[in-house]
C-alpha positions in Angstrom: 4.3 102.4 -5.7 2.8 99.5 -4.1 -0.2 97.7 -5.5 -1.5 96.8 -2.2 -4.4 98.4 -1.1 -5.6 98.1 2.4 -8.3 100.9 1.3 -10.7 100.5 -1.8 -12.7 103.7 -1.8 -15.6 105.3 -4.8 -18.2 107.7 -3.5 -20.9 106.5 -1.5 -18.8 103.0 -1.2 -15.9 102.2 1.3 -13.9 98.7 1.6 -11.5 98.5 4.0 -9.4 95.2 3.9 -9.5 93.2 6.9 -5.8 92.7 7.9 -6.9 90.3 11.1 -6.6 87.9 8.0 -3.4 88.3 6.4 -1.3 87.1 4.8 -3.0 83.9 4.3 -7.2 85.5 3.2 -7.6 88.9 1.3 -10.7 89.8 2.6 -12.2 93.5 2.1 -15.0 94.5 4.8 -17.9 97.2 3.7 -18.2 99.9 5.7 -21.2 102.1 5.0 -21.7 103.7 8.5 -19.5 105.0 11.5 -20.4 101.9 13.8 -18.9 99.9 11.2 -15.7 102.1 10.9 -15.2 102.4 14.3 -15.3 98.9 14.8 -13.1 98.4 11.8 -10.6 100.8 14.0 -10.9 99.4 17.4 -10.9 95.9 16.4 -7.7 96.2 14.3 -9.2 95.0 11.0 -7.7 98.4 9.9 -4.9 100.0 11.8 -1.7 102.4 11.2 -2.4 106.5 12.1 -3.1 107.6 8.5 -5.1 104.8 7.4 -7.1 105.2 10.8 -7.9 108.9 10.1 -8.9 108.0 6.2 -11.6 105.3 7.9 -13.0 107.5 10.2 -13.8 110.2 7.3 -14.5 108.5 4.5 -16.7 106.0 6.9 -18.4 109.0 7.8 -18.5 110.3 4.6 -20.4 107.8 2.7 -22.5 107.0 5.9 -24.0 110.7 5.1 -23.8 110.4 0.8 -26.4 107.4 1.6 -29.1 109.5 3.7 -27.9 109.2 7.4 -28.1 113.1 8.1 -32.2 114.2 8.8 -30.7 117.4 9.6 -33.5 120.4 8.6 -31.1 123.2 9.5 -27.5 123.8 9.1 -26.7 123.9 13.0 -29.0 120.4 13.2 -26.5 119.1 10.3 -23.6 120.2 11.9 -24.3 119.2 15.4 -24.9 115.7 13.7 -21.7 115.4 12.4 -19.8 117.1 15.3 -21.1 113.7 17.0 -20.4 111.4 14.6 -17.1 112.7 14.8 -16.6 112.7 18.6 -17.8 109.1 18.5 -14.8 107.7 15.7 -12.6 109.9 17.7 -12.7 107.4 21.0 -12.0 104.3 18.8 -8.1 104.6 19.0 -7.2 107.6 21.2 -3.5 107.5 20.7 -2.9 108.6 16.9 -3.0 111.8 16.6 -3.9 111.3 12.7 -7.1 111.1 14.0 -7.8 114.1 16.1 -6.1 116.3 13.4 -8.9 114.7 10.9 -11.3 115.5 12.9 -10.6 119.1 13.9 -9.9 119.8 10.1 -13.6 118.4 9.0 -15.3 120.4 11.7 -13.2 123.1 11.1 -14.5 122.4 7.2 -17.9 122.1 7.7 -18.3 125.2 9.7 -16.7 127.1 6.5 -18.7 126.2 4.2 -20.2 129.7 2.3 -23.8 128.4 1.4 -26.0 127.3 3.6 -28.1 124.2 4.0 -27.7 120.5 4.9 -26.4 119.6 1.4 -23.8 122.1 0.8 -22.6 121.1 4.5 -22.8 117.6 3.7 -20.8 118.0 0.3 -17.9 119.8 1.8 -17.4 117.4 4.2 -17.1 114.2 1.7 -15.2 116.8 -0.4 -12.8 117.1 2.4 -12.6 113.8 3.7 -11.6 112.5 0.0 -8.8 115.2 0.0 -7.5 113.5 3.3 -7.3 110.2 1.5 -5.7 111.2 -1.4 -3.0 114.0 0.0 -2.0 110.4 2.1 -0.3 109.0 -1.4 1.6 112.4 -2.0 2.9 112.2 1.5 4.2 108.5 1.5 6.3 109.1 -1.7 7.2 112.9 -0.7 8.6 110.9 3.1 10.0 108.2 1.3 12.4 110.2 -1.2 13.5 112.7 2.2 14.1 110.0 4.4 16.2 107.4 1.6 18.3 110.6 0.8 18.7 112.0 4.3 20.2 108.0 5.3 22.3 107.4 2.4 24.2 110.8 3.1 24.3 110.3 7.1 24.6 106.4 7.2 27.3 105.2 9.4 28.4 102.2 7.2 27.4 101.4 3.2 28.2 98.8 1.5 31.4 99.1 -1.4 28.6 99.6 -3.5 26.6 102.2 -1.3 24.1 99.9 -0.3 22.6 100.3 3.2 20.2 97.3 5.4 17.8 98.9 7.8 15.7 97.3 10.5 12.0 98.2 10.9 9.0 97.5 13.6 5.4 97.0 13.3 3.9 97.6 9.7 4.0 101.1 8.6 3.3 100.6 4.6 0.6 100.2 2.0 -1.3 98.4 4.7 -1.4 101.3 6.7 -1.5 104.3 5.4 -3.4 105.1 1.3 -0.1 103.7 -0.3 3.5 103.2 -0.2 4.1 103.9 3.2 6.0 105.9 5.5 9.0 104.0 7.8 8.1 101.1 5.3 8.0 103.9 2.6 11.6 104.9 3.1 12.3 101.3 2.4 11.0 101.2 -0.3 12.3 103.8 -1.7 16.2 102.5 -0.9 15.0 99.3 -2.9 13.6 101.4 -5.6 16.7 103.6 -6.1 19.0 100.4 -5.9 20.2 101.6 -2.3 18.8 99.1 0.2 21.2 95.5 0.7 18.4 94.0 3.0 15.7 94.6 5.5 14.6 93.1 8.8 11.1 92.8 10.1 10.5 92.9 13.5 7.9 90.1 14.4 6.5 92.9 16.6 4.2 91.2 19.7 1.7 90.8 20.5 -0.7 91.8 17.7 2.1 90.7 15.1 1.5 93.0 12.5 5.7 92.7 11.8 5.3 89.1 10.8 1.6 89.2 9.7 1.7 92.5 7.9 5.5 93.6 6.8 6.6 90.2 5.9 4.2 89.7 3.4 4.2 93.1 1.7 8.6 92.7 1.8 7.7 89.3 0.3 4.9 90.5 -2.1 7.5 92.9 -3.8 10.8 91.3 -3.7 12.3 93.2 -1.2 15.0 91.0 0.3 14.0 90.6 3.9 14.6 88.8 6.8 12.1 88.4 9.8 13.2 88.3 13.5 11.7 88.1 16.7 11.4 91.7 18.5 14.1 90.0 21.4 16.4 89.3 18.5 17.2 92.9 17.6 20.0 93.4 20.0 22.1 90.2 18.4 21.3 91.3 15.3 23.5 94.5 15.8 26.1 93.3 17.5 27.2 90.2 15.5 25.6 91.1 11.4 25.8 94.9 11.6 29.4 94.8 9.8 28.7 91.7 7.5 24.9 93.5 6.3 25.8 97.1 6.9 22.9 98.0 9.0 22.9 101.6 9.4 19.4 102.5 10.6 15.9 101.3 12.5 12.8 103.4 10.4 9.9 103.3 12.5 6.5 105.2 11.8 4.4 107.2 14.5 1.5 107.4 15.8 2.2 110.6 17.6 5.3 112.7 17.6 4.6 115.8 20.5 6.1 119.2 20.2 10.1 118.2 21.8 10.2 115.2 19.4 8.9 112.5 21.8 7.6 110.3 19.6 4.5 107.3 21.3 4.9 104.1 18.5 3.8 100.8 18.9 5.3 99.0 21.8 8.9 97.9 21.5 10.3 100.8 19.7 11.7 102.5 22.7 13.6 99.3 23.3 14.7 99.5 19.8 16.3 103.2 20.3 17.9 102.2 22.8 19.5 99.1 21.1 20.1 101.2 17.8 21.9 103.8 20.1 24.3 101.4 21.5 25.5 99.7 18.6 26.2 103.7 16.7 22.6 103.0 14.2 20.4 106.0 13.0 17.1 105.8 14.6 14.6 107.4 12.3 11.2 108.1 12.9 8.9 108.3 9.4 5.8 110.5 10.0 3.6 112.9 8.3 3.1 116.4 9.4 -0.6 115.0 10.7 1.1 113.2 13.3 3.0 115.9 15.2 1.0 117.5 18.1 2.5 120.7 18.9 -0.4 121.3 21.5 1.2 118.2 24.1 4.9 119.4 24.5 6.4 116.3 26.1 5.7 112.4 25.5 4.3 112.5 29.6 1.1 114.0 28.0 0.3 111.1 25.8 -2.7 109.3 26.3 -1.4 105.5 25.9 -4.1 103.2 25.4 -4.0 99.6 26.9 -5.5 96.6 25.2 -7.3 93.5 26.4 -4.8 90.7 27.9 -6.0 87.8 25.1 -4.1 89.5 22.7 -1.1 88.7 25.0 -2.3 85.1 26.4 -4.2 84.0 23.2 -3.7 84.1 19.4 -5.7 82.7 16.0 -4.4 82.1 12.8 -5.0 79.6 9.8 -4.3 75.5 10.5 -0.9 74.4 9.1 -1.5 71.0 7.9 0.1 67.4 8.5 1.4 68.4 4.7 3.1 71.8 6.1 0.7 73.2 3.8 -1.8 76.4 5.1 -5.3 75.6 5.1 -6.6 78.9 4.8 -10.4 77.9 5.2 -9.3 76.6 8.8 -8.8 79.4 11.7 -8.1 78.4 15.0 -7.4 80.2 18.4 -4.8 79.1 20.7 -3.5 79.5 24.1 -0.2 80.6 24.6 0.1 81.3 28.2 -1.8 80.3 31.2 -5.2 82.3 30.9 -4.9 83.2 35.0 -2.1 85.7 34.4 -2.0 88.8 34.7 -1.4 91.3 31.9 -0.1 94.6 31.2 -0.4 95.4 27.4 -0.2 99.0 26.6 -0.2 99.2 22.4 2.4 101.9 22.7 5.5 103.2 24.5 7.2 106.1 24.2 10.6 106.9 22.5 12.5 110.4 24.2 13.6 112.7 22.0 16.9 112.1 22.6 17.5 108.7 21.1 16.2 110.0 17.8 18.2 110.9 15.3 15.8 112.3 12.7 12.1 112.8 12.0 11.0 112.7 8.3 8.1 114.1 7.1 6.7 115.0 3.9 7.8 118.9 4.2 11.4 117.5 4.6 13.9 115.9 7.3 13.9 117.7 10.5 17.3 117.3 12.7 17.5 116.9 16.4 19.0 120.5 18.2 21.7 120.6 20.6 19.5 120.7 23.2 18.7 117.1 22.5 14.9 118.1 20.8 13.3 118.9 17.9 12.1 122.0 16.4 9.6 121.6 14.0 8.7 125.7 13.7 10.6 125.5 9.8 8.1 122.5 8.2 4.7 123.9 9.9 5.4 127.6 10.5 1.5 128.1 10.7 0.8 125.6 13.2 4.3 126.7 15.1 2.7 130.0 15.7 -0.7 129.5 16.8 0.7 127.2 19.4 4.3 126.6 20.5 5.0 130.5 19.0 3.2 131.9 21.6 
């Protein structure tokens, strides 16, 4: 497993790395209440679904271990947490990582057999550290389904029985408690002697391809290769046969009942590509990111970002030496600031160009009907809302 940590948690005592930073700074932010984890969330410092929804509680969580709750009553302590919640819930409305948090601590909290703001208050920190560490299990659980399910379904190998994948944004360590998911698979290839190479998309306009990926590919030897998110296309059609791609992995931020799966802009583009030139297009995603309440990707809330992150970026001064100065940060311009700009953080991928969805429960396989059926993994969840 990886020994990146983009989380550093004890009780009563969160750091969250600020990944706005990397790769050049390691820099780990405190976050004590849920103003500060919600502007961890929103601003970026911390993003990827899982490691969102592990924020959000545990900010919560030692926010209350340190006093925050005056509650007298159980409904007062309740009520106050119910808002704490709803208030981290609005700071990235598209992973559903989130919302499924949430639901499960109030769901939690309102279980809870003794009464009284304490026993309240310890149940939820109690079940907002179980979210954080169930996270690790589920990386190396989608990681081992996901590197089998592609070496026995790849459409080329190596003499050897090597396979190179291509993957988008940063869905590893950095994003989730460990390991990772998409990035997790990966890993697990390279750990098993399976993977030949990857490719990093650079992933615009946030970057988090070539600020994030890059540098946890680099930090652990994987052999790598970064590429522009407009190179993908040539990529397949003139190294597929000399590198035996076989597959683009991609994580999730929200994978709806058919298998319409909303990821960070540019993956649709990428099924597409991966479609033409005969690739596996796998989405990586635990069982906390399918929403079997919104039955088609139409229903996802996409959420739009501000247009500097498309016009403007910062990053540390390269000196006359070529050498990083990592004490110098400067923002640029990189288009004419009267533009305008469209920047959704997300698009959605049909369920159609999908070949499979891993989770940790186990590989789940695209019907003839072109969608996914995800009744066998959840059966529980299945009933309560798509069994109907």
């Amino acid at each position: 497993m990886s020994g990146l940590q983009a989380i550093r948690y004890s009780r009563g005592k969160l750091e969250v790395l600020d990944q706005l930073k990397l790769p050049h700074e390691h820099h780990y932010d405190q976050v004590s209440t849920s103003e500060e984890a919600f502007d961890s969330i929103k601003s970026m410092r911390v993003r990827g679904a899982p490691a969102i929804a592990i924020v959000a509680a545990l900010g919560h969580g030692v926010e209350l271990h340190n006093g925050s709750c005056k509650a007298t009553s159980s409904e007062e302590t309740i009520s106050y947490i119910d808002s704490r919640l709803d208030y981290l819930k609005q700071s990235r409305p598209t992973a559903v990582d989130l919302t499924n948090a949430i639901t499960h601590l109030k769901n939690t909290i309102r279980s809870v057999e003794t009464t009284g703001r304490d026993a309240i208050i310890a149940a939820y920190i109690d079940a907002a550290e179980e979210i954080f560490r169930k996270d690790t299990e589920t990386n190396l659980s989608i990681g081992e389904h996901g590197s089998k399910w592609l070496l026995e379904n790849a459409p080329t190998k190596s003499a050897d029985g090597k396979v190179s994948v291509l993957t988008h944004c940063n869905t590893g360590s950095l994003a989730t408690s460990g390991h990772g998911t998409a990035l997790g698979i990966i890993r697990s290839l390279y750990s098993g002697g399976h993977l030949h190479h990857a490719f990093c998309t650079e992933t615009r306009p946030y970057n988090q391809g070539s600020r994030l990926t890059a540098f946890e590919l680099v930090y652990e030897g994987i052999p790598s290769t970064l590429v522009t998110d407009s190179m993908a296309g040539a990529l397949f059609a003139t190294k597929k046969a000399e590198n035996n791609i076989a597959a683009v992995i991609v994580g999730a931020d929200r994978v709806v009942r058919n298998g319409d799966t909303a990821n960070k802009i540019g993956t649709y583009s990428l099924a597409v590509l991966a479609k033409y030139h005969g690739l596996k297009f796998i989405v990586a995603a635990p069982t906390t990111s399918i929403d079997l309440q919104t039955e088609t990707g139409a229903g996802i809330k996409i959420e739009e970002r501000k247009p500097e992150e498309l016009t403007q970026i910062s990053g540390a001064v390269v000196g006359n030496d070529g050498k990083v100065d990592v004490s110098r940060t400067e923002r640029v311009a990189t288009a004419h600031q009267g533009i305008a700009v469209w920047n959704p953080a997300f698009d959605v991928t049909p369920a159609e160009l999908i070949d499979a969805v891993v989770t940790e429960r186990g590989v789940v396989v695209k019907g003839e009907d072109g969608t996914f059926n995800f009744k066998d993994i959840m059966p529980e969840r299945w009933a309560k809302v798509a069994g109907k």
